[in-house]
FISE-288359 format. One record per atom (N, C-alpha, C): y negated, z, x negated. Coordinates in pm, whole numbers, plus 50000, padded with zeros to 5 digits. Each point is the difference from the previous one (the first is absolute). Layout:
BEGIN
YZX
...
//
This chain:
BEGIN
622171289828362
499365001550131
501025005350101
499215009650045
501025003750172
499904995350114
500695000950109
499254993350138
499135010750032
499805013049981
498475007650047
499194993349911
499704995449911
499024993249956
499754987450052
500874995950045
500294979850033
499245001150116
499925009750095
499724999450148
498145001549956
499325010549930
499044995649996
499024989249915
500994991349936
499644988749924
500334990750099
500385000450068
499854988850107
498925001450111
499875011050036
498515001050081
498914993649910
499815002349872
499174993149886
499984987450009
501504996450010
499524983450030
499944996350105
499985006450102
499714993650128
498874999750000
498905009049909
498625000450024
499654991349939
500474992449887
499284991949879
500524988750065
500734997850029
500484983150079
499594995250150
499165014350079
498774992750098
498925001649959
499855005349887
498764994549904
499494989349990
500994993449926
500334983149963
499264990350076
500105006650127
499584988450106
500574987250042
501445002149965
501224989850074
500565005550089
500024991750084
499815001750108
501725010650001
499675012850097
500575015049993
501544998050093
500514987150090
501035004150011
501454994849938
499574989349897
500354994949894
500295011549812
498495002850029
500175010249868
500745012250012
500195004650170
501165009150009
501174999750005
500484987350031
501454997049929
500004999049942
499454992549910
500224995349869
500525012749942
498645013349973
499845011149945
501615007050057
500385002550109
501035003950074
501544997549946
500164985750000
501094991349916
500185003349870
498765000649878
499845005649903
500675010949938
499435008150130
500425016049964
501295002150058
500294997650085
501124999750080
501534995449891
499824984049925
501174999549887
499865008149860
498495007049968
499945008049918
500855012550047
500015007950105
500505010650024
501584995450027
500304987750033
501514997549980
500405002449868
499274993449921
500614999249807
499665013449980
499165009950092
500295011049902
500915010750060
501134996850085
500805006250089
498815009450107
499434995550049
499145014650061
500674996150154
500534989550032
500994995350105
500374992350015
501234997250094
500834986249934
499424989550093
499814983249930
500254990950030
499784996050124
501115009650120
500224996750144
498855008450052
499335004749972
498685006850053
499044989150072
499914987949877
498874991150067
500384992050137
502054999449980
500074995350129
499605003550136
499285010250016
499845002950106
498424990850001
499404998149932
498584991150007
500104988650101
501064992049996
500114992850134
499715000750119
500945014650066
499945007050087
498695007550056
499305003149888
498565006950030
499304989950027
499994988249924
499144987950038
500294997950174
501054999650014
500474988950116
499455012050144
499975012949964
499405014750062
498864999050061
499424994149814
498184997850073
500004987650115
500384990649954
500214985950091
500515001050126
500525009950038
500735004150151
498915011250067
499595004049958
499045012250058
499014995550107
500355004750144
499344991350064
498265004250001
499965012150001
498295005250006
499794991249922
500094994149868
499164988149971
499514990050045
501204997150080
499424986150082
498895005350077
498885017950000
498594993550067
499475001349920
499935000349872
498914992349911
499654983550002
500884988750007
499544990850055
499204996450147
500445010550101
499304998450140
498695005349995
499785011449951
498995003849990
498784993449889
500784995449890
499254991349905
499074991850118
501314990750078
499464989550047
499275001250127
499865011450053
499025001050103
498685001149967
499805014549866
498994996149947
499524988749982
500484988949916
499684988949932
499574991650134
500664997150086
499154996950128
498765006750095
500095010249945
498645003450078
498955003349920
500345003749866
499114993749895
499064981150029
501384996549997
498954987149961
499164991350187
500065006050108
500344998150131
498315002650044
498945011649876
498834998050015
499855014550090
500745008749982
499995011850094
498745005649882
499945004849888
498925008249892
498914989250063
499354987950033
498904995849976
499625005350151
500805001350104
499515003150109
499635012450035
500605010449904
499955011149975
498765006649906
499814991449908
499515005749956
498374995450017
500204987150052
498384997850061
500115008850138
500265003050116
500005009150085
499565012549934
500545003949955
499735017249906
498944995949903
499884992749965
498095001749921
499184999750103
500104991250093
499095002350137
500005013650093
500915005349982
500185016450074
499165007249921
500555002949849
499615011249957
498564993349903
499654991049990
499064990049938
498455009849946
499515004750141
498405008650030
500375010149903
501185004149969
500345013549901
499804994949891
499235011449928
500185001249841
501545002349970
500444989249889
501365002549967
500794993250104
499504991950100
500804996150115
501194990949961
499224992149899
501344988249973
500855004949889
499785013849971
500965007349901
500605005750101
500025003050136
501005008250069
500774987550088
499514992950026
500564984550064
501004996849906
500345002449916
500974995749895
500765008449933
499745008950023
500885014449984
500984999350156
499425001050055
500824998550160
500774987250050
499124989749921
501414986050000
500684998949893
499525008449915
501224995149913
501075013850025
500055011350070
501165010650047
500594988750098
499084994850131
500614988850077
501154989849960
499574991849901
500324991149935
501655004949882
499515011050017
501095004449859
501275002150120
499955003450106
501045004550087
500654982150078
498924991149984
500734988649997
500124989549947
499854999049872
500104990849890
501115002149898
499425012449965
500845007249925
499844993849823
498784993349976
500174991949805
498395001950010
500515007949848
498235001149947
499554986150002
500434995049908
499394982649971
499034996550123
500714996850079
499444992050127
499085009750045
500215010950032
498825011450034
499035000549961
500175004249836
498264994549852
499344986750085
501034990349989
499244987349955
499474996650173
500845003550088
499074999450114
498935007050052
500095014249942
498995005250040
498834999149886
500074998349944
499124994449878
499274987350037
500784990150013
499454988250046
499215004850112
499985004750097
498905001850118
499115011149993
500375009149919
499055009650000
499065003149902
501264994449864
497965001249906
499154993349995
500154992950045
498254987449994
499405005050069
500715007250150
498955007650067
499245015250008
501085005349850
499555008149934
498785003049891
500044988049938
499334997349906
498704989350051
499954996850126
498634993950093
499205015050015
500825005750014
499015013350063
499555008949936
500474995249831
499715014849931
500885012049958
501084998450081
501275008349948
500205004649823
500065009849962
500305003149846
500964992349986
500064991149896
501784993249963
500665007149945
499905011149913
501085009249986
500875005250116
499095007850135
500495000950065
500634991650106
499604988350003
500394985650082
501214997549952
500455001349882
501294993049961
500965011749957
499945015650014
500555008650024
500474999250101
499635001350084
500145003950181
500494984850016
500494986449972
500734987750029
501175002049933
499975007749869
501004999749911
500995013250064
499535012150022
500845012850044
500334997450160
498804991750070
500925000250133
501234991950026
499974989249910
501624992249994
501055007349950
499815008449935
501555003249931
500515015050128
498795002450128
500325006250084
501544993950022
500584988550026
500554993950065
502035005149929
499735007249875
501045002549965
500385014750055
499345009250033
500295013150079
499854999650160
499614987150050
499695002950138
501224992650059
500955007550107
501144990150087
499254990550038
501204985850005
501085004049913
500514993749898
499455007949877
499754997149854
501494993549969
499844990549914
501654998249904
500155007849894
499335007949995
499855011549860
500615010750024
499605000850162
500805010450108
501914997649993
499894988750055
501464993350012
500645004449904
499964996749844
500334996949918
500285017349956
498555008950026
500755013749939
501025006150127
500284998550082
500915002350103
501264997249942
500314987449975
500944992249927
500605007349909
499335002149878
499955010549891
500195011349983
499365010150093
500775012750044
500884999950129
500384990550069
501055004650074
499155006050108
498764996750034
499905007350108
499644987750149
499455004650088
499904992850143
498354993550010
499744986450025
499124993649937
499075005050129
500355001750110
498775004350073
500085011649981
500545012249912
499145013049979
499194996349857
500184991949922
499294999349890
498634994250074
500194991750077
498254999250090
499405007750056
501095009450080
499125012450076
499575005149906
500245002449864
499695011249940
498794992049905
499944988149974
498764989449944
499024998950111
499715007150137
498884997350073
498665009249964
500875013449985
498705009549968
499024995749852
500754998849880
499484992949883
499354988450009
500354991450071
498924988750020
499075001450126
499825008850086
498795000450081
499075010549907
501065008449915
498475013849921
499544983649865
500694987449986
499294998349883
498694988450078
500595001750117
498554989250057
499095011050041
500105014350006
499085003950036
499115012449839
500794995649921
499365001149837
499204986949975
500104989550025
499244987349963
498944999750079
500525005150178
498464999250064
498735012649976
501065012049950
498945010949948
499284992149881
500554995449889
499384996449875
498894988950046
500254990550052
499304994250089
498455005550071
500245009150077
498875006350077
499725007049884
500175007649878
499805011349924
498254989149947
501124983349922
499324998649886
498824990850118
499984994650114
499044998950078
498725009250045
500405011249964
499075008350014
499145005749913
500594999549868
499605003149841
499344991149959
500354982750023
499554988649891
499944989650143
499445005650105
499554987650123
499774986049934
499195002149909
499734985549959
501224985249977
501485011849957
500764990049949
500864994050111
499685002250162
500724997250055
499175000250154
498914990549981
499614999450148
500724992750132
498955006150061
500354992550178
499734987049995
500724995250104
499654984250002
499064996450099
499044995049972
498894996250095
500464996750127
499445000450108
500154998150164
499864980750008
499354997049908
500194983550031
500984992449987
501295004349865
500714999149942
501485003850085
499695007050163
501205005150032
499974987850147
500854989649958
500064991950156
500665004350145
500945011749962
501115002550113
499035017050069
499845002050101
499155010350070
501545006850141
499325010149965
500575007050157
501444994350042
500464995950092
501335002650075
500674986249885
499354987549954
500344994949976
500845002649851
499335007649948
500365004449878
501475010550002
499955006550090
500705010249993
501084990550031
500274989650096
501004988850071
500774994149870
499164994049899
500134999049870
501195008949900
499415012150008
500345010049939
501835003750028
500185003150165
500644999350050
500994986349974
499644992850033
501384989950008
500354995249838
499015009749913
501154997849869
501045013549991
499295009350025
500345010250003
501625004250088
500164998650151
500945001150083
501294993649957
499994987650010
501094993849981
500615000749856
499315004949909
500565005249847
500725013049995
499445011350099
500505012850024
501004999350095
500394991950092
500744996550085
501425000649854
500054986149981
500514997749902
500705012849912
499015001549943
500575013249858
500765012150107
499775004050104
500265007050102
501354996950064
500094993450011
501744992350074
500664999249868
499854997449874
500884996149870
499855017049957
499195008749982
500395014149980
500315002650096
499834999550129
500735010650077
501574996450042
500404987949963
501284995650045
500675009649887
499675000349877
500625006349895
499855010449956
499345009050106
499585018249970
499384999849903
498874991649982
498585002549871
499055006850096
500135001150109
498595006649965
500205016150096
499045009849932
500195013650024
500565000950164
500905011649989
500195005050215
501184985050053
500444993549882
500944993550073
501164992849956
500895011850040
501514995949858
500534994150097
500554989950096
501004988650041
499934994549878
501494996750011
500664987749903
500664987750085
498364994250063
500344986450073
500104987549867
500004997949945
499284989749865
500805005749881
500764994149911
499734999949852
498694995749899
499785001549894
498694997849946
500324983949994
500924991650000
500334988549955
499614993050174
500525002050096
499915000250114
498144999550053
499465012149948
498824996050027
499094995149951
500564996849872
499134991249881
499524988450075
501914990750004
500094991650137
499344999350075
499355004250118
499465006950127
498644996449913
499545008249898
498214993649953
500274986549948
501074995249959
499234985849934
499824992950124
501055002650119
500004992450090
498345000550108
499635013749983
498985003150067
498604996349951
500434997249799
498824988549958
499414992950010
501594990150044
499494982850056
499694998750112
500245010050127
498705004350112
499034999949984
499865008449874
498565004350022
499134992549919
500914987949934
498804988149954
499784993950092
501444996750107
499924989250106
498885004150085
499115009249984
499695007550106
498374995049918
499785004149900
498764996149941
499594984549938
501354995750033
499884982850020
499874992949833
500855010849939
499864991249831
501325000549984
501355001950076
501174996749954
500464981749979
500185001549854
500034986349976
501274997149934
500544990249946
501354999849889
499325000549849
498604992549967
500145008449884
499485013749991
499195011650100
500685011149985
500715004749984
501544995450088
501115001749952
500635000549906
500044989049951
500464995649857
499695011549845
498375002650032
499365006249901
500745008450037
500045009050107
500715012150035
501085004149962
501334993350023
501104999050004
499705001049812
499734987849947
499865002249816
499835012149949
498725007550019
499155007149967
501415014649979
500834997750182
501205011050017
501344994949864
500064991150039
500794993649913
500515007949845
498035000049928
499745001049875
500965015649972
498845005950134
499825018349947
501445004650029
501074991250065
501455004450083
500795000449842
499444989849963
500914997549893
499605007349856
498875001749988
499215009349874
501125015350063
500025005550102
500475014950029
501294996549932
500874990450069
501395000549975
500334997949879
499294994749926
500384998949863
499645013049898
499205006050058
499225014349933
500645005949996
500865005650171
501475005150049
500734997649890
500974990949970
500874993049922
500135008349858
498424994449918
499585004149883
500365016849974
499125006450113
499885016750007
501555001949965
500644994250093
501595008250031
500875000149913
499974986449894
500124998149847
499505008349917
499055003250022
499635014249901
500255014350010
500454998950159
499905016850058
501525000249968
501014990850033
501355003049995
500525004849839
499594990249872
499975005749888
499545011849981
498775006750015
499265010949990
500655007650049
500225000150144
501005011750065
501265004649890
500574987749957
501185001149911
500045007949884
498774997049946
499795008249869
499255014750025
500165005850129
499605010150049
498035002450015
499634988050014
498795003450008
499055004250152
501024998650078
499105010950078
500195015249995
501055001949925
500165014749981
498545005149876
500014990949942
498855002649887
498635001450070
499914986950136
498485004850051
499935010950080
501415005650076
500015008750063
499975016249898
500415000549888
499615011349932
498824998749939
499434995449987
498134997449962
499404999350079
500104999250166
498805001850109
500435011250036
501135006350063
500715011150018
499145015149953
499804996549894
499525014049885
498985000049996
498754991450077
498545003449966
499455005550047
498995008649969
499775010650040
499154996250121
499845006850127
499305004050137
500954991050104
501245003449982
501084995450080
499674986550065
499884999750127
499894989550095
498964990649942
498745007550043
498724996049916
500004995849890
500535007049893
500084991949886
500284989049948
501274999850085
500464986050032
499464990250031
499525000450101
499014987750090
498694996049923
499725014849954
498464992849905
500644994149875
501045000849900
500584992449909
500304986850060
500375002350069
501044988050042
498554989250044
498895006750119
499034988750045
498934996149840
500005008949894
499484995749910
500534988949932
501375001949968
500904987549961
499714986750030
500055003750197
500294986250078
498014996550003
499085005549987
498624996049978
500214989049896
500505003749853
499684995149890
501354986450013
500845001950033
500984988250007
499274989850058
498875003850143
499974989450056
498964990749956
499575001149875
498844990449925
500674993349955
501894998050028
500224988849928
500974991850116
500725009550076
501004993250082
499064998250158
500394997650097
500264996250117
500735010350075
499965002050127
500455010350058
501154998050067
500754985149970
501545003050042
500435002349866
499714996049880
500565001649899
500325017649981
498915006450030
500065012850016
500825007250045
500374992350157
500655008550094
501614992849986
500184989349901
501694995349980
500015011349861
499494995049917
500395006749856
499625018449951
498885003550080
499705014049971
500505009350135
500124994750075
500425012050136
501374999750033
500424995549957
501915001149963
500115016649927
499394998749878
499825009349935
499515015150009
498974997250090
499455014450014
500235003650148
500504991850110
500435006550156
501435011049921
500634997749947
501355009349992
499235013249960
499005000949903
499815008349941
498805009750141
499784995050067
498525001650086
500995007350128
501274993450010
501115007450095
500555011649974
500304999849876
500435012749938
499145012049962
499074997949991
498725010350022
499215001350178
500504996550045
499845001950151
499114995150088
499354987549916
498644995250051
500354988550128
499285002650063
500224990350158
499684986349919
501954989550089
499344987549889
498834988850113
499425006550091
499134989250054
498595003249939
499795011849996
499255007049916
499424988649847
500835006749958
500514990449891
499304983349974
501014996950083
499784984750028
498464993750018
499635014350118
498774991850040
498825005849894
500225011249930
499065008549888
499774986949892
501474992349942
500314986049900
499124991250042
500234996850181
499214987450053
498695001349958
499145012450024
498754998749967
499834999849881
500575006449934
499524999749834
499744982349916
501474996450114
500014980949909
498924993650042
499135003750143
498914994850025
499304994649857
499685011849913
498804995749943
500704995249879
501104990349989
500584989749912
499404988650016
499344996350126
499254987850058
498504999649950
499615017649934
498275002150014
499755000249863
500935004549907
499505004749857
500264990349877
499404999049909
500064990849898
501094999849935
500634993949923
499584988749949
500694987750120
500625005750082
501034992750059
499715000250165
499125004250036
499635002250138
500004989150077
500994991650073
500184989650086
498344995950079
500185012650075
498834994550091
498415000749940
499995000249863
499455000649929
499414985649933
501364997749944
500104986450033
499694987550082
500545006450125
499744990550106
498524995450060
499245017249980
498784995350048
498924994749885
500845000049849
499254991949889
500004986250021
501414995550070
499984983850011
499524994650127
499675008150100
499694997550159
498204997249926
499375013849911
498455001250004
499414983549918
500965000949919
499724984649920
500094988050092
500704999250070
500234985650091
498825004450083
499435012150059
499144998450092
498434995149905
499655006049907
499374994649935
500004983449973
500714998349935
500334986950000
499704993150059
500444999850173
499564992550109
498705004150056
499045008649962
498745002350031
499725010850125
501485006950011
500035012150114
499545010249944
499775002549909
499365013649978
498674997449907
499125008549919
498884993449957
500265001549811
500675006450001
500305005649807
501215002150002
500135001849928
501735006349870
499865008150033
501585005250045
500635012849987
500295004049890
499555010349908
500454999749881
501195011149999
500744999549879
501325007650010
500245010149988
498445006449947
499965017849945
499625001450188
499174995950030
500085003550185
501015004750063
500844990249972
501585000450113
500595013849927
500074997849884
500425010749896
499425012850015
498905002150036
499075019250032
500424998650122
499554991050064
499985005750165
501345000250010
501314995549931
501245008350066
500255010949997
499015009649894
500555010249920
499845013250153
498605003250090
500145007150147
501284997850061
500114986449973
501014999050133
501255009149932
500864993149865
501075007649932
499915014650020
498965004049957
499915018150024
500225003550125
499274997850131
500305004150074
501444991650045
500794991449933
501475001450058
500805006949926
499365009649874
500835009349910
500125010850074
498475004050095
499555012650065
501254999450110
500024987650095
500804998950084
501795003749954
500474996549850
501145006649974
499805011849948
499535011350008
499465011849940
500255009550183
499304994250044
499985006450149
501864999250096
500544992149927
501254992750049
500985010249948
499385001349901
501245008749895
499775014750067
498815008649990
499865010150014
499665003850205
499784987550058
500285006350135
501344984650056
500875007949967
501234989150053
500314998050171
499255007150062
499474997350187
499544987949992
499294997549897
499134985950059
501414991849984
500915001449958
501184988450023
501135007250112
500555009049973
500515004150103
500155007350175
498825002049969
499175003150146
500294986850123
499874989749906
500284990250115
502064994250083
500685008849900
501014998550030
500815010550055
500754990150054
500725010050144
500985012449933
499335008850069
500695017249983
501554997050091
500905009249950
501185001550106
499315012150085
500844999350096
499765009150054
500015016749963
498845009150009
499955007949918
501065016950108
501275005249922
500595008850059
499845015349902
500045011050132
499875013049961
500945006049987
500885002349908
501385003550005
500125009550043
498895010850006
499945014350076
500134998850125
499574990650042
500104998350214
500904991349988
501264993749909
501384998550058
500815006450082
500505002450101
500895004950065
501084997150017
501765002549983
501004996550023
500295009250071
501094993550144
500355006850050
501234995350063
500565005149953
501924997150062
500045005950109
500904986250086
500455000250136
501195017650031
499885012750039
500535005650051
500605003150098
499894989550118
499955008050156
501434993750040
500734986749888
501214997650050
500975005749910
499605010149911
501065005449919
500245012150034
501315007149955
500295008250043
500965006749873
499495005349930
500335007149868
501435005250010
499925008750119
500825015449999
501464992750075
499414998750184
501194995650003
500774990450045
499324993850009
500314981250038
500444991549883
500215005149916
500104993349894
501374988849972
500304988550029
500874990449980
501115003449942
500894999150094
501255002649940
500524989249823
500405006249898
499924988649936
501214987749962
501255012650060
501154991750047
499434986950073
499735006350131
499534990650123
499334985549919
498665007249947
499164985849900
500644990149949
500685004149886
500884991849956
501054995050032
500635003350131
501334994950104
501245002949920
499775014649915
501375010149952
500635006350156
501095000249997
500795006450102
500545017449902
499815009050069
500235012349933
501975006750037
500084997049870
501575005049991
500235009850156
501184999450095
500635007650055
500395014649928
500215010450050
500025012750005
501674999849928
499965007449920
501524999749991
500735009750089
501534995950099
500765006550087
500455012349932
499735011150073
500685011549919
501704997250048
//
């Protein structure tokens, strides 16, 4: 065996050992360590190579942009559990209610809401699930489409600022976490306005599967409703608004008042306002909260850990040179690339999770995505959407999941009237997935929708440069500085005849 062979027998087992389903930042050391004293015994480098593994560890552990993945975890996790979705989302069935499809657009629009301040599918499914399908399924709603549109509007919450999916590919390529948001705004307002087309499309085709809600059924009327509407609404946008704009997320405004860690800070703090404010800040909110951050702080850092164990060996045995001459060469340059590469990251994500993705696979392919000239926010945010539908598609679809174990307990307790059955959750995800394939298809081939929102330098005409040197105190011909004089030479005396 050679090390050009070794480098792609280890991508092999990186694939067969998150197969396994042990848990992935464990099986990547392990796998890492493995290969790592194999390539010692076979001289492919010496020994003192792994010492540097310390050092990379102790790298990740110092990096401060991490520290806002816990702030932001935990703001979400407080305004998740604080009752902001039930106020929201009963307000918005009462707005858009008289509409066919109404409580399919009420939930398309809180859960874009919701995704910008929660930030976790879990809690998103299972809350908006809990309040909205019973009152989906009172009225007649298709359940295919009822548990599509609960299941695709939560995983909104991973492309919309300010995502940790965001954070995390910033991290990864080296780039500035509020341009990876400016450039994630256009992609997540065109995918809420693909869900509300599909929406009005299939309302108009199959009325039956998605009526209006009767006028008896709506308690909140006129100013009162809108009052409603409003005071969930304001003080949440307030919020997301002061934490992106301190940190140049959002389009038309690059100050660098805030680090991303800084304003993470700034939202968790602006959380426990805004429970204090809706009168459910309690300690065991807290508690749950703080845990819940706890869990996911520590699942990243150890993923971190695992990845860097595998990437540092791999690097060693030259394997990013191997992925970089196999994406490099395929044919339709740029393009080619991106559609290989988002086909890859489609099919990976039926098994991993989308930090697993963005520690262990985007190490790998940003060098190669730089060197072919592709913008890395571009990039980043083209990846973000694609991992979306890791949450939607089988066999492994989280929120898939989530709203299988939310539909059973509601049953159970007599909130809904029948079984959700599992081929349901299972078809009706399949609209939503496509149109978030359509949404990376449009990403790839019009790259404005990501960069349009980020700040241009200032644009110069090198033709209307003008230079023009000062003339009017020089004097070429005959003023010209003595150079004796300049330098304070005295000029030899005359010799006496």
């Amino acid at each position: 065996m050679t090390v050009e062979q070794f480098a792609p027998l280890m991508f092999l087992g990186l694939i067969l050992v998150m197969l396994i389903g042990f848990p992935v930042a464990f099986s990547l050391g392990a796998l890492g360590l493995f290969c790592g004293f194999f390539a010692i015994h076979m001289g492919w480098f010496p020994a003192n190579f792994l010492g540097n593994l310390p050092l990379n560890v102790f790298g990740i552990l110092s990096n401060e942009l991490l520290l806002a993945i816990p702030f932001f975890t935990l703001m979400g996790a407080i305004l998740e559990k604080c009752g902001l979705a039930e106020d929201m989302l009963d307000s918005m069935g009462q707005l858009f209610g008289p509409v066919r499809g109404g409580l399919g657009y009420s939930v398309i629009i809180v859960g874009f809401i919701l995704g910008a301040i929660t930030g976790t599918v879990a809690g998103q499914v299972i809350a908006m699930a809990m309040i909205s399908l019973p009152v989906m399924m009172r009225y007649g709603y298709d359940m295919r489409y009822a548990t599509g549109v609960l299941a695709a509007s939560g995983t909104i919450t991973q492309l919309v600022p300010p995502s940790l999916v965001l954070v995390v590919m910033a991290d990864q390529l080296g780039q500035s976490v509020g341009d990876m948001y400016k450039g994630a705004w256009g992609p997540s307002i065109l995918q809420i306005i693909l869900f509300a087309l599909y929406t009005f499309v299939l309302s108009r085709l199959r009325p039956n599967m998605m009526p209006g809600v009767p006028a008896e059924a709506r308690t909140l009327q006129g100013w009162s409703l809108w009052a409603k509407c409003l005071r969930g609404i304001i003080p949440s946008a307030i919020l997301i608004f002061a934490v992106l704009g301190s940190m140049g997320g959002l389009p038309g405004i690059d100050t660098a008042v805030a680090t991303p860690t800084e304003a993470g800070a700034m939202g968790a703090v602006g959380a426990f306002i805004l429970a204090a404010i809706h009168r459910r800040l309690s300690w065991d909110l807290v508690k749950e909260a703080m845990g819940g951050t706890m869990r996911i702080t520590a699942m990243v850092v150890f993923i971190l850990i695992g990845s860097r164990v595998f990437s540092l060996v791999f690097q060693g045995v030259d394997g990013g040179k191997w992925i970089e001459h196999m994406l490099s060469n395929l044919p339709g340059g740029q393009v080619g690339f991106l559609i290989v590469v988002n086909i890859f990251i489609f099919f990976l994500a039926f098994f991993l999770d989308f930090f697993e993705i963005a520690f262990i696979i985007l190490p790998m392919l940003g060098p190669v995505a730089v060197k072919m000239g592709i913008d890395q926010i571009w990039f980043g945010v083209l990846l973000c959407v694609n991992m979306q539908t890791s949450f939607m598609h089988p066999p492994f679809g989280f929120a898939l999941f989530y709203l299988r174990g939310i539909s059973d307990s509601l049953f159970k307790s007599g909130a809904i009237p029948q079984k959700v059955e599992s081929r349901d959750i299972y078809l009706g995800a399949i609209p939503w997935v496509i149109l978030q394939l359509l949404l990376v298809v449009i990403v790839i081939f019009v790259p404005e929708t990501v960069t349009s929102f980020l700040d241009k330098p200032p644009a110069v005409d090198l033709n209307s440069v003008q230079i023009e040197a000062p003339t009017d105190d020089l004097n070429l011909n005959n003023d010209a500085p003595d150079m004796n004089e300049l330098f304070g030479n005295k000029p030899e005396p005359a010799a006496k005849p």
